[in-house]
C-alpha positions in Angstrom: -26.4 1.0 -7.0 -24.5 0.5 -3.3 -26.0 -3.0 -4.0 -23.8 -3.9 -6.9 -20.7 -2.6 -5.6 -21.4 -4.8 -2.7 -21.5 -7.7 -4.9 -18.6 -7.1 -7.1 -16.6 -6.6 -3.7 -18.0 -10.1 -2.4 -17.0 -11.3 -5.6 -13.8 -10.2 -5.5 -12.9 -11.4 -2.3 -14.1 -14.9 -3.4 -11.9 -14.9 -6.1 -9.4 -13.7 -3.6 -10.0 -16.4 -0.9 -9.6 -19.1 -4.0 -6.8 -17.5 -4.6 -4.9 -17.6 -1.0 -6.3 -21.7 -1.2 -3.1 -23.1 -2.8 -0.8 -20.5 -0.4 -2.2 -22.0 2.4 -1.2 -25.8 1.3 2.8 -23.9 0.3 2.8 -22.4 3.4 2.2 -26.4 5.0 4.7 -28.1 2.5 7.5 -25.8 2.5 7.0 -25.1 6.0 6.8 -21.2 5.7 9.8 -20.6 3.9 8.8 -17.9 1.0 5.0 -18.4 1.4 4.7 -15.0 3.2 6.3 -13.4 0.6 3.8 -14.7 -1.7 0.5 -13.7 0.2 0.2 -10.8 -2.1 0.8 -12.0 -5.1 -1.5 -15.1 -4.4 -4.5 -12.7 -3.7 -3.9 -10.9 -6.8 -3.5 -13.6 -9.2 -6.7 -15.2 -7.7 -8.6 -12.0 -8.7 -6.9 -12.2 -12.0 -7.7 -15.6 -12.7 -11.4 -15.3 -11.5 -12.0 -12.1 -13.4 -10.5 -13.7 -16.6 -13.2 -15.9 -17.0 -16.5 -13.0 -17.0 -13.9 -11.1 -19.2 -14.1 -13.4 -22.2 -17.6 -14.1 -22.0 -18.0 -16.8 -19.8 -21.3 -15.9 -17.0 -24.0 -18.3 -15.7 -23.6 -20.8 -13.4 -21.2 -22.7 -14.9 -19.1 -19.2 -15.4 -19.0 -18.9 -12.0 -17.9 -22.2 -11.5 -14.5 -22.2 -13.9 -13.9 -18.4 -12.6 -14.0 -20.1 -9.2 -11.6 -22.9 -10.4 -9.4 -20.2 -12.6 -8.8 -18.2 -9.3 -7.7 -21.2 -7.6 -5.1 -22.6 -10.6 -4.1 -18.9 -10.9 -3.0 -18.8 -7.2 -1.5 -22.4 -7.2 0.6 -20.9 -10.0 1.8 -17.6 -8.5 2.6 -19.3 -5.3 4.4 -22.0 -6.9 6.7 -19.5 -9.2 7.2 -17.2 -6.2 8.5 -19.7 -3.4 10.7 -21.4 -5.9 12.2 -17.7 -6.7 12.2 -17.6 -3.0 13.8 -21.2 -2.3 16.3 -20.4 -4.9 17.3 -17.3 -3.7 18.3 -18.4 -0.2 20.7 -21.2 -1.7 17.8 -24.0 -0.6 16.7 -27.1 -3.1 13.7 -26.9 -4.8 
């Protein structure tokens, strides 16, 4: 039993490192204006993206694959959304 828990925690923070992938390329572009904000948010939506995938049926190899790339596109767009709300909010260009 301790041995699954161990491996949904591993997979979890997989899906959460996916997930912080595209915050770490905002936090280069827009030079660390509103990426902190979105460190959160871009864990989070990585563990939602990645644990979409298992949720609909999806397992295997190849499962593991798309919940891999789901977690990444689901951080990309959380960070995206959030430094543009952030951008916006301080009066800067998107």
């Amino acid at each position: 039993m301790p041995w699954n828990l161990l491996g949904h925690l591993g997979l979890l923070s997989l899906w959460a490192a996916c997930g912080l992938l595209p915050w770490c390329a905002a936090l280069l572009v827009s030079r660390g204006r509103g990426a902190l904000a979105s460190l959160p948010l871009a864990a989070f939506a990585g563990i939602a993206g990645g644990a979409l995938v298992p949720a609909i049926g999806a397992d295997g190899g190849i499962g593991f694959a798309v919940s891999l790339a789901t977690a990444v596109a689901g951080g990309a767009v959380a960070v995206t959304i959030a430094v543009r709300r952030a951008s916006r909010s301080q009066g800067q260009p998107s």
